[in-house]
Jmol script that loads the backbone (N, CA, C; Angstrom):
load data "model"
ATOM      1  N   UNK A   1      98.707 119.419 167.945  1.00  0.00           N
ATOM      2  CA  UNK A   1      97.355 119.457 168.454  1.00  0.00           C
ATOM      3  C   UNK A   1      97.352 120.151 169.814  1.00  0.00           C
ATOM      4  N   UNK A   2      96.269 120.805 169.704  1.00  0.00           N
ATOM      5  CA  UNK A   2      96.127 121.325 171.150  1.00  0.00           C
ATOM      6  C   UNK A   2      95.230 121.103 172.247  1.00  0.00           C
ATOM      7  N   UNK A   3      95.299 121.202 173.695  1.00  0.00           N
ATOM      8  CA  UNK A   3      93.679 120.833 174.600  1.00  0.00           C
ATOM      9  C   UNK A   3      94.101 121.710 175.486  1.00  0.00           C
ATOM     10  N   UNK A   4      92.709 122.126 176.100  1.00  0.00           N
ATOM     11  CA  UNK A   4      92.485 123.005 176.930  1.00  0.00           C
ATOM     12  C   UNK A   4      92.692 122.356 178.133  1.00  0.00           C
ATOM     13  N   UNK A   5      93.132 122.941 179.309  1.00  0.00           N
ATOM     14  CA  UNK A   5      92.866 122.167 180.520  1.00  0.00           C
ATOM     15  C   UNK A   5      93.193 123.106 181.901  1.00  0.00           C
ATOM     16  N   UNK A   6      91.976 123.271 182.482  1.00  0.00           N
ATOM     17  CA  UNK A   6      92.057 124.099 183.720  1.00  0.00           C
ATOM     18  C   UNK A   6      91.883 125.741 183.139  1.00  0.00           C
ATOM     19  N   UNK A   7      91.580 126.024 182.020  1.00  0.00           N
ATOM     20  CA  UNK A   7      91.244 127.112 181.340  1.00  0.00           C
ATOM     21  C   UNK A   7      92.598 127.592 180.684  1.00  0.00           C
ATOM     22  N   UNK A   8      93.657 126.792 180.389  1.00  0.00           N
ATOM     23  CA  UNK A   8      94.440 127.271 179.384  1.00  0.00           C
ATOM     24  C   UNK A   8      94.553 126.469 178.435  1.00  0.00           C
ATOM     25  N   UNK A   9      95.005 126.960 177.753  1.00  0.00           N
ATOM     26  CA  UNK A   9      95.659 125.655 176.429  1.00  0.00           C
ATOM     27  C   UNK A   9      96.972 125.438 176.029  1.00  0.00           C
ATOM     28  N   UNK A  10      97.342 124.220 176.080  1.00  0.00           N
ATOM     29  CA  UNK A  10      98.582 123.323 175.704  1.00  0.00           C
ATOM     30  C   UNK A  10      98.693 122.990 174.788  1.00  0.00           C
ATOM     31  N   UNK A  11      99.756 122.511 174.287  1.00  0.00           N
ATOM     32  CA  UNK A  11     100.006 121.362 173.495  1.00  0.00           C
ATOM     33  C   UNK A  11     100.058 119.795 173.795  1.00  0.00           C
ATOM     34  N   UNK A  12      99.672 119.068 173.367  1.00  0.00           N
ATOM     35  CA  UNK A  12      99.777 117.790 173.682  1.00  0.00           C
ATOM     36  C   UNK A  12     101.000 117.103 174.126  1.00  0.00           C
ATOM     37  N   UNK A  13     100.544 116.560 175.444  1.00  0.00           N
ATOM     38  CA  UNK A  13     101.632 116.322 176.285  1.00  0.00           C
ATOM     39  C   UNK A  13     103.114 117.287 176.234  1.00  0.00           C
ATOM     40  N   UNK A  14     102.622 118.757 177.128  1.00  0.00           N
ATOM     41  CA  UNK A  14     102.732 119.406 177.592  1.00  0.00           C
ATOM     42  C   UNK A  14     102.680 120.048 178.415  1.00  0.00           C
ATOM     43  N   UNK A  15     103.432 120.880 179.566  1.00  0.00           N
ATOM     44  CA  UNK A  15     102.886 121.265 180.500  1.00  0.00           C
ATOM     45  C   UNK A  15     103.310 122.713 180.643  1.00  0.00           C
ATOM     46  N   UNK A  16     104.022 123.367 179.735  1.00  0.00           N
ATOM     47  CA  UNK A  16     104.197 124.384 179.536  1.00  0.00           C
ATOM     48  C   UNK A  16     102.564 125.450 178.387  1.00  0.00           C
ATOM     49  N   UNK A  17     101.963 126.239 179.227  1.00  0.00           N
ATOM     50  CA  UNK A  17     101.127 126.786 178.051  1.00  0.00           C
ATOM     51  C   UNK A  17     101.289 127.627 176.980  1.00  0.00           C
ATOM     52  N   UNK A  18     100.485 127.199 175.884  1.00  0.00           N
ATOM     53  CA  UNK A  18     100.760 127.604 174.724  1.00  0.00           C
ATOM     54  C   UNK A  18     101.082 129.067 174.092  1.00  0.00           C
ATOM     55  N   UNK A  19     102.089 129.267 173.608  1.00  0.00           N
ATOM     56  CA  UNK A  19     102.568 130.658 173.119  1.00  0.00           C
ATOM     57  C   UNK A  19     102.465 130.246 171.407  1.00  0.00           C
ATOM     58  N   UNK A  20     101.647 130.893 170.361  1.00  0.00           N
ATOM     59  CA  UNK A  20     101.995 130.563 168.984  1.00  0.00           C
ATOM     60  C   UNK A  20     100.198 130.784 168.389  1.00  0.00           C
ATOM     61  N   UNK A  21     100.206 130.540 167.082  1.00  0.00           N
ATOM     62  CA  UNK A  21      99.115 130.849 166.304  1.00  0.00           C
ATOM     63  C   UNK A  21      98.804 129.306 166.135  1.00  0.00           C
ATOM     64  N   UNK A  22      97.383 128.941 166.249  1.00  0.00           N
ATOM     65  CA  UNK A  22      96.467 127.807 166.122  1.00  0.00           C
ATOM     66  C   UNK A  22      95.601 127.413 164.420  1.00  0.00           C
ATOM     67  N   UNK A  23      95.563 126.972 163.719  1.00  0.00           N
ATOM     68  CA  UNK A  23      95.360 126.792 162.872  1.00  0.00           C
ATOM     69  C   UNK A  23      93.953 125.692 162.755  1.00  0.00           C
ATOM     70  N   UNK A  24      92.881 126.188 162.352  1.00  0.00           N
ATOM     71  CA  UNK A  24      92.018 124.344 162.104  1.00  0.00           C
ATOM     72  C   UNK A  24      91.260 125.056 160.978  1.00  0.00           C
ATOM     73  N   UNK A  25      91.449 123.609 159.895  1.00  0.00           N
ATOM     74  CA  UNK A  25      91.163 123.720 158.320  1.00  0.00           C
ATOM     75  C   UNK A  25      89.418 123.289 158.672  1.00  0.00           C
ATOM     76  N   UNK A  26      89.185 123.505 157.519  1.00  0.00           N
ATOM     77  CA  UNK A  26      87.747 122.512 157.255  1.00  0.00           C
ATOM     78  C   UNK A  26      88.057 121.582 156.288  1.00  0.00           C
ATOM     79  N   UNK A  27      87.382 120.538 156.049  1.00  0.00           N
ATOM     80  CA  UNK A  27      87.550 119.422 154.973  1.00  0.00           C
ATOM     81  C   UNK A  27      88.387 119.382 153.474  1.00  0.00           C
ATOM     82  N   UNK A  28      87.834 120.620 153.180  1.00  0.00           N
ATOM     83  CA  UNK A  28      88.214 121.367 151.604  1.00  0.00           C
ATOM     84  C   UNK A  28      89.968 122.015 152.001  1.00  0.00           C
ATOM     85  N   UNK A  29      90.512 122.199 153.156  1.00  0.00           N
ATOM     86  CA  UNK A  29      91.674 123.023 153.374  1.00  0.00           C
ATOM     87  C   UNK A  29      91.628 124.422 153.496  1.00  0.00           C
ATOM     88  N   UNK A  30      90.577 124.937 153.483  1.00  0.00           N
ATOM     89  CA  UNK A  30      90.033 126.093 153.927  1.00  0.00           C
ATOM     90  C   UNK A  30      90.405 126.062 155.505  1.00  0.00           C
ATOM     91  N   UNK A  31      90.997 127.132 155.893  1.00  0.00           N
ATOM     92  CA  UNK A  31      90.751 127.704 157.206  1.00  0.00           C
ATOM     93  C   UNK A  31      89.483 127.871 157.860  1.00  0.00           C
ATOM     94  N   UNK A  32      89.275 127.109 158.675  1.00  0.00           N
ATOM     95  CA  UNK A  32      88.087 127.586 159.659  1.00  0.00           C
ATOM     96  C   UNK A  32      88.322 128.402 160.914  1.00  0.00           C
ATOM     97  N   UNK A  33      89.382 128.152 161.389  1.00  0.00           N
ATOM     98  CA  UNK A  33      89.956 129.309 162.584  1.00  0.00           C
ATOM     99  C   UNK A  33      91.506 129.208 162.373  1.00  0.00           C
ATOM    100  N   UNK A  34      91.590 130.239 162.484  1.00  0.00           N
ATOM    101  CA  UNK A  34      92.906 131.010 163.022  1.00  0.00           C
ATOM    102  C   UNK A  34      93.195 132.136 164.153  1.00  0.00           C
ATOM    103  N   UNK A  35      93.774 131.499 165.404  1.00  0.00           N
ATOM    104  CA  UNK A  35      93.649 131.852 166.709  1.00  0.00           C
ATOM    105  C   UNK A  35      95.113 132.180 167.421  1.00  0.00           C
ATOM    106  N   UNK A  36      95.409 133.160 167.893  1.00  0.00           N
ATOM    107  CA  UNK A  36      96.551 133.167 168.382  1.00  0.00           C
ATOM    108  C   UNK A  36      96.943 133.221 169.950  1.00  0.00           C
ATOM    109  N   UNK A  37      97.415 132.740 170.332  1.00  0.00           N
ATOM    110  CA  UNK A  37      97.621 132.301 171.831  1.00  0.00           C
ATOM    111  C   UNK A  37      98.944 133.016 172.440  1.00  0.00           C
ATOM    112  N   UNK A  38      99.201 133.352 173.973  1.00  0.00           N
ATOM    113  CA  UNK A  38     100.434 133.514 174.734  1.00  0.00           C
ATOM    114  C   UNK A  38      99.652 133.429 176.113  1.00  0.00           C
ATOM    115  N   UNK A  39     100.863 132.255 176.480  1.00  0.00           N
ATOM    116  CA  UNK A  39     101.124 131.520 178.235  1.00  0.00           C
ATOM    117  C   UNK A  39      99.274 130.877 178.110  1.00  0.00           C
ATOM    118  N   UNK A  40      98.976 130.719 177.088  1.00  0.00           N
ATOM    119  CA  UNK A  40      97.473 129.475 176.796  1.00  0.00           C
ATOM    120  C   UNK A  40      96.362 130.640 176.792  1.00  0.00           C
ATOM    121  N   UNK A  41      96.393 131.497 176.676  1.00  0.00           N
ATOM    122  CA  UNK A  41      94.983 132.803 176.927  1.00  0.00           C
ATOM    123  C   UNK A  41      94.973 132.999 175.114  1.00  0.00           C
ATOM    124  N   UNK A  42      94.291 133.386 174.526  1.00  0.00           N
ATOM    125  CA  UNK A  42      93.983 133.900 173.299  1.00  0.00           C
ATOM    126  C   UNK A  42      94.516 135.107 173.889  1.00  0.00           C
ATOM    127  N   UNK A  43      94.966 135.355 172.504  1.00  0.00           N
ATOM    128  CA  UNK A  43      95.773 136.983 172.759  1.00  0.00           C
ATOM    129  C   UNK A  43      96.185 137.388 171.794  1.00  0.00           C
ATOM    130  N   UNK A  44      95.929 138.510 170.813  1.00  0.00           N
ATOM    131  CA  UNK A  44      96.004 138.740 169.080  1.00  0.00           C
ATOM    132  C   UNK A  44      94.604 138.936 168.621  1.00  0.00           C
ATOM    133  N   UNK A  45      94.782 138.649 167.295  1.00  0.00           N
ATOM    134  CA  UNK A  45      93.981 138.447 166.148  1.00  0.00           C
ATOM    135  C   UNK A  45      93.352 136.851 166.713  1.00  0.00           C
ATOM    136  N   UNK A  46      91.960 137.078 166.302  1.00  0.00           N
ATOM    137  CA  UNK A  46      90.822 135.692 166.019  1.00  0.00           C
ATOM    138  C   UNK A  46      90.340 135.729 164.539  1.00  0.00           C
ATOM    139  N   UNK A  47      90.438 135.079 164.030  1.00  0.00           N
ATOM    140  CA  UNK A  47      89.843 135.055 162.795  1.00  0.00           C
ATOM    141  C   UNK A  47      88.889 133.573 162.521  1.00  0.00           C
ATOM    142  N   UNK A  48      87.499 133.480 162.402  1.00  0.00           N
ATOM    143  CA  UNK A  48      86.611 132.563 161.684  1.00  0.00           C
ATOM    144  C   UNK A  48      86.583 132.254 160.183  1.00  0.00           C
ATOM    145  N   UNK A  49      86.428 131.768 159.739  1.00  0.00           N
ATOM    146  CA  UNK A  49      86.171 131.803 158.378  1.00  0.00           C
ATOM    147  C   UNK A  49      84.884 130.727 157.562  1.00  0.00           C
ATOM    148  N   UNK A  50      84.221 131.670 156.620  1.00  0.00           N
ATOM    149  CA  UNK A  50      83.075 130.250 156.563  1.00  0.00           C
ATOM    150  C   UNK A  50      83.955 129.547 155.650  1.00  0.00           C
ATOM    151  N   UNK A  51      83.279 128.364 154.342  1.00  0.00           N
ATOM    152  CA  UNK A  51      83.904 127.385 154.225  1.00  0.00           C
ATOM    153  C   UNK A  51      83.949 127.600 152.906  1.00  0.00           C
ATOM    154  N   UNK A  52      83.626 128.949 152.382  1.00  0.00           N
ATOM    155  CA  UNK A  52      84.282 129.325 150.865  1.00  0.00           C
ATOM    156  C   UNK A  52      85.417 129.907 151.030  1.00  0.00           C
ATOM    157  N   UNK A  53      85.906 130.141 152.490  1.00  0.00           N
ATOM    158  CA  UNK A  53      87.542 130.683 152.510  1.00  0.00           C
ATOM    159  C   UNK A  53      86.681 132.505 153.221  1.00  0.00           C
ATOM    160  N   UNK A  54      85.900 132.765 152.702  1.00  0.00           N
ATOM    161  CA  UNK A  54      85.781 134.373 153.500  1.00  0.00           C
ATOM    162  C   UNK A  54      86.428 134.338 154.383  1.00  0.00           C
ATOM    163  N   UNK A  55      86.234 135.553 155.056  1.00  0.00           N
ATOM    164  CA  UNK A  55      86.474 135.964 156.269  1.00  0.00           C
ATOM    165  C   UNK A  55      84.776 136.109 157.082  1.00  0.00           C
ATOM    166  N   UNK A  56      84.876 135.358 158.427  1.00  0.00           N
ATOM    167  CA  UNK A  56      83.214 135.496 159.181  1.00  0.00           C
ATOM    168  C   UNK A  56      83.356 136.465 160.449  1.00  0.00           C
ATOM    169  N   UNK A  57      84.126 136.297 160.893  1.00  0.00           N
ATOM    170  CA  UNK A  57      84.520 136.887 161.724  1.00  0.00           C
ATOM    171  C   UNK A  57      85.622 137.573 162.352  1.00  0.00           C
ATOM    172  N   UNK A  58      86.081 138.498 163.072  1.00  0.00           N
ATOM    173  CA  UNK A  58      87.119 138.919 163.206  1.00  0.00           C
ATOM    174  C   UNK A  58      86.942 139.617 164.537  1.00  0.00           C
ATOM    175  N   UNK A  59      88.061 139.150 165.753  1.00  0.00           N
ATOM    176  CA  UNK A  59      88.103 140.022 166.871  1.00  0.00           C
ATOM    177  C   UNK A  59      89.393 139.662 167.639  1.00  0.00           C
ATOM    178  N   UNK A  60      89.785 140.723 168.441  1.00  0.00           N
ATOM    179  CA  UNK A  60      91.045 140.729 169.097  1.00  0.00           C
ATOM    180  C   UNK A  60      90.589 140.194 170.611  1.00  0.00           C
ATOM    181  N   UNK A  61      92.186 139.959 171.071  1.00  0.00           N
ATOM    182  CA  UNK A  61      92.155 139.818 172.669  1.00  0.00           C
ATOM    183  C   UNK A  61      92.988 140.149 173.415  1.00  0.00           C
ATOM    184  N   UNK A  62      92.770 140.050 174.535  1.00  0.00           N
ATOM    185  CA  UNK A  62      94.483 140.543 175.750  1.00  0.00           C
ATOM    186  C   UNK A  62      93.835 139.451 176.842  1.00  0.00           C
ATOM    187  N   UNK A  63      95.415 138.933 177.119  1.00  0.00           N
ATOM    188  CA  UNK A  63      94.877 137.986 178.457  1.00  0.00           C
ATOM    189  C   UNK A  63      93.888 137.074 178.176  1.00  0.00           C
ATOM    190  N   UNK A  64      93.283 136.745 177.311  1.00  0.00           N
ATOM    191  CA  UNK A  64      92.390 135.915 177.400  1.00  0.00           C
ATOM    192  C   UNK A  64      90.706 136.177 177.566  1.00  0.00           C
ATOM    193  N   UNK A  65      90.652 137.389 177.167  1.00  0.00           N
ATOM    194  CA  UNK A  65      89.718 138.472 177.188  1.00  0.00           C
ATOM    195  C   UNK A  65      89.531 139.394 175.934  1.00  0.00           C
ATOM    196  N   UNK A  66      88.010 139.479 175.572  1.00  0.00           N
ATOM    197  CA  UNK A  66      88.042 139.999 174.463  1.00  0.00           C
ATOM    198  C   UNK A  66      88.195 141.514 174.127  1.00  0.00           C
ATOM    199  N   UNK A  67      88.974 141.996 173.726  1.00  0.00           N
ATOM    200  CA  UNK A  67      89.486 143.673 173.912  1.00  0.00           C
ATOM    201  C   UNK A  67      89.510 143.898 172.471  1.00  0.00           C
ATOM    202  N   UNK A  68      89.224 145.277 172.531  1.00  0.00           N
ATOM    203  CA  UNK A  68      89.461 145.582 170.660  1.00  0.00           C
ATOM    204  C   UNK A  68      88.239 145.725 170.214  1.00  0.00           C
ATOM    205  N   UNK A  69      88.326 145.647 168.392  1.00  0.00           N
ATOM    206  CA  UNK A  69      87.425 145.537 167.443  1.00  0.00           C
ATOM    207  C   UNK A  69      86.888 144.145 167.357  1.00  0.00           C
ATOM    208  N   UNK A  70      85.233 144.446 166.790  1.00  0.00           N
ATOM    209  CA  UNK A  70      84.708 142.554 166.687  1.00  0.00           C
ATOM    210  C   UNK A  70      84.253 143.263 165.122  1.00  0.00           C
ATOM    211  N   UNK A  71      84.182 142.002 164.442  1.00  0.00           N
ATOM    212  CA  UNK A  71      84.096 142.409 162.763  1.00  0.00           C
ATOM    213  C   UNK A  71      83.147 140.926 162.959  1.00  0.00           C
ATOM    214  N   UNK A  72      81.802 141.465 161.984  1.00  0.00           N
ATOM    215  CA  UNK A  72      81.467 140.410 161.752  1.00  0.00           C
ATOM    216  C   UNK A  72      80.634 140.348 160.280  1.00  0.00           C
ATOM    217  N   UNK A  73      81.320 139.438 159.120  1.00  0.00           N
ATOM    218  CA  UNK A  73      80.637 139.766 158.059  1.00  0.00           C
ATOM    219  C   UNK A  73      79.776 138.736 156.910  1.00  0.00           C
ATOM    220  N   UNK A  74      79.014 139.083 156.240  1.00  0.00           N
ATOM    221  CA  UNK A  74      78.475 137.995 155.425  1.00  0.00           C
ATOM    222  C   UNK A  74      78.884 137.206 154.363  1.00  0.00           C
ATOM    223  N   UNK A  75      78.606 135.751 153.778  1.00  0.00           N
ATOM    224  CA  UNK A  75      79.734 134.799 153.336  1.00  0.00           C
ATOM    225  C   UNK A  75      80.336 135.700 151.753  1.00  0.00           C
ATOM    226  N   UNK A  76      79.747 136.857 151.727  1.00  0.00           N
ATOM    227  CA  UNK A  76      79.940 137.632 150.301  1.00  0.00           C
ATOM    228  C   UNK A  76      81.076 138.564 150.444  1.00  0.00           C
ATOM    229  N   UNK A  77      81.753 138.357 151.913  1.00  0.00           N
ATOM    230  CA  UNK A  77      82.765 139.060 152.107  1.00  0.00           C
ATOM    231  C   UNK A  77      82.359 140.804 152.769  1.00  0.00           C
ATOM    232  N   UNK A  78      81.162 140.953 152.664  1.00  0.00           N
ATOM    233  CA  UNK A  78      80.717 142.669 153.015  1.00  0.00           C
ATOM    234  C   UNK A  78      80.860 142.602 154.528  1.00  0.00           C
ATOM    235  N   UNK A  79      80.812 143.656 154.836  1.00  0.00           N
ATOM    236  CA  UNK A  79      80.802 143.919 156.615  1.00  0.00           C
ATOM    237  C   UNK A  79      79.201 143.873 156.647  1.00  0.00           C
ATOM    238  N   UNK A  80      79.189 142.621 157.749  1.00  0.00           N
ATOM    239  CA  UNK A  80      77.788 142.994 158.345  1.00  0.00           C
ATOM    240  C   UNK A  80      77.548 143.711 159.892  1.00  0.00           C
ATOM    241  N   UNK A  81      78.442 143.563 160.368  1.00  0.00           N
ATOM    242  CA  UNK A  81      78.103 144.474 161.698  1.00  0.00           C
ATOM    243  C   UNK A  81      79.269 144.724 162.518  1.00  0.00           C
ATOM    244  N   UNK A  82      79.604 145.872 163.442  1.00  0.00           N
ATOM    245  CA  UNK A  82      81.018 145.854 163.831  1.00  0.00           C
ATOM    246  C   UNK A  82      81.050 146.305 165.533  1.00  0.00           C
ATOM    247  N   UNK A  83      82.103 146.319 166.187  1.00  0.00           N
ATOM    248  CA  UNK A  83      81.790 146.743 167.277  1.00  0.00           C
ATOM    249  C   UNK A  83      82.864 146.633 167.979  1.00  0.00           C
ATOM    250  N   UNK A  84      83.208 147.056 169.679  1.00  0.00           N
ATOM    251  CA  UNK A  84      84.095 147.442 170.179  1.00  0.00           C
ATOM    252  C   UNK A  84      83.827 146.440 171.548  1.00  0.00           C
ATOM    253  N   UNK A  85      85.525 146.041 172.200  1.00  0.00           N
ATOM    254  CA  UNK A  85      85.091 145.260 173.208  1.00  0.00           C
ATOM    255  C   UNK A  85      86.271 145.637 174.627  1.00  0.00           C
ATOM    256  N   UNK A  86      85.984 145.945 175.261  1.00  0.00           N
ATOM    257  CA  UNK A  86      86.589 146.187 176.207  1.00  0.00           C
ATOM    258  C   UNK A  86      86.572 145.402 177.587  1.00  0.00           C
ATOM    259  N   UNK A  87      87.661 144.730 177.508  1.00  0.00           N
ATOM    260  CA  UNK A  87      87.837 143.729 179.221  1.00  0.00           C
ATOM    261  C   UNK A  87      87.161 142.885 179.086  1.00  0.00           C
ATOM    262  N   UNK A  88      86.819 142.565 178.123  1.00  0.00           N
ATOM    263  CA  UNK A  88      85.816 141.059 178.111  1.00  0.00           C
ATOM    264  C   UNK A  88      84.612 141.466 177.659  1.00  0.00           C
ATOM    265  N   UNK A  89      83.867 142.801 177.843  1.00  0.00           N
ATOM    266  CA  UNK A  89      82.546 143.325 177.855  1.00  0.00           C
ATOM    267  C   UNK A  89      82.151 144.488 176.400  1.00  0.00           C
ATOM    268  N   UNK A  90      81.003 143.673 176.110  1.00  0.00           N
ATOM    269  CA  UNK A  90      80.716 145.277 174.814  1.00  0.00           C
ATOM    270  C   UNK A  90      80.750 146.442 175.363  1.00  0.00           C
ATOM    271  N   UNK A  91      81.528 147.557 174.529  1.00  0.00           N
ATOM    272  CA  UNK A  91      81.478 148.529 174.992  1.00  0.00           C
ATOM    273  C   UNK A  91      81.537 149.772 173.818  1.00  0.00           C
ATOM    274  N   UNK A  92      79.825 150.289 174.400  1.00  0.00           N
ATOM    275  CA  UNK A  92      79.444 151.287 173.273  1.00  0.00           C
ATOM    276  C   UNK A  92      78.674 150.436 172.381  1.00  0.00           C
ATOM    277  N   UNK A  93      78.589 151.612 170.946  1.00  0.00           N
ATOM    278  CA  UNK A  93      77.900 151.037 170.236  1.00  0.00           C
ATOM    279  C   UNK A  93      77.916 149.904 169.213  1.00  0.00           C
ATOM    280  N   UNK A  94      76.975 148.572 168.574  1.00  0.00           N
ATOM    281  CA  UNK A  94      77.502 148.079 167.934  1.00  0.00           C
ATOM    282  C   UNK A  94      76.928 148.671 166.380  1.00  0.00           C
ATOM    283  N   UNK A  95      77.739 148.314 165.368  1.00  0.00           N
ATOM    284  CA  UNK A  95      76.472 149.146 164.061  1.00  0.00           C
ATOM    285  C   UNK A  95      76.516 148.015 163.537  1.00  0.00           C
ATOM    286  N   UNK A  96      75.054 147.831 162.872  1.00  0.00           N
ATOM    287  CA  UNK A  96      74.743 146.823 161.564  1.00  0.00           C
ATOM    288  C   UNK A  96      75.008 147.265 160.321  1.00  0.00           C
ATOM    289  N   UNK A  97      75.327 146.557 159.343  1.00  0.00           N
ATOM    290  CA  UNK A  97      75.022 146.595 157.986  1.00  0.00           C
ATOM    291  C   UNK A  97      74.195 145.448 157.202  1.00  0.00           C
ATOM    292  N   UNK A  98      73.050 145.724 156.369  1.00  0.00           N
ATOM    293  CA  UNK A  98      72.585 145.096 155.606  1.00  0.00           C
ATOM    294  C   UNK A  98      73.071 144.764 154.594  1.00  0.00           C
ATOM    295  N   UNK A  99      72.859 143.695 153.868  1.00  0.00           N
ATOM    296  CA  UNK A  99      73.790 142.948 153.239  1.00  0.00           C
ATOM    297  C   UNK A  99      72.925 144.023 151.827  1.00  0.00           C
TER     298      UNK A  99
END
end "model"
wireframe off; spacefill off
backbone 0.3
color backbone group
């Protein structure tokens, strides 16, 4: 298990911050997030998921900051809208898709 504290995240009773991939199911054993962490900052792949197993979301990070591609799509699996993130901040354009 993990907790946040002072803006990083640990492991329980820990004081070293977290380096490793985070896992939390929903009821059914479906993935609801999959999050990857180094020294407690998100840093990698983010992945959401709704609760038929899709994929809902998708975006990267550095440092603890959102950098990269953001994917965000509908529970039918299609891309609904996508976009770019730089230093924490949108950057440029985002595009929609209709389902």
């Amino acid at each position: 298990m993990l907790v946040e504290r002072h803006g990083l995240i640990y492991k329980v009773n820990s004081n070293i911050p977290y380096t490793g991939c985070s896992v939390v199911p929903y009821d059914n054993g479906q993935f609801k997030v999959r999050e990857n962490y180094k020294d407690g900052k998100l840093d990698g792949v983010s992945e959401w998921f709704f609760k038929n197993g899709q994929l809902k979301v998708r975006k990267t990070f550095k440092d603890g900051k959102q950098e990269g591609l953001w994917e965000w799509f509908y529970s039918n699996g299609q891309l609904g809208e996508r976009g770019n993130y730089k230093d924490g901040k949108a950057d440029g354009f985002f595009i929609h898709f209709n389902e």
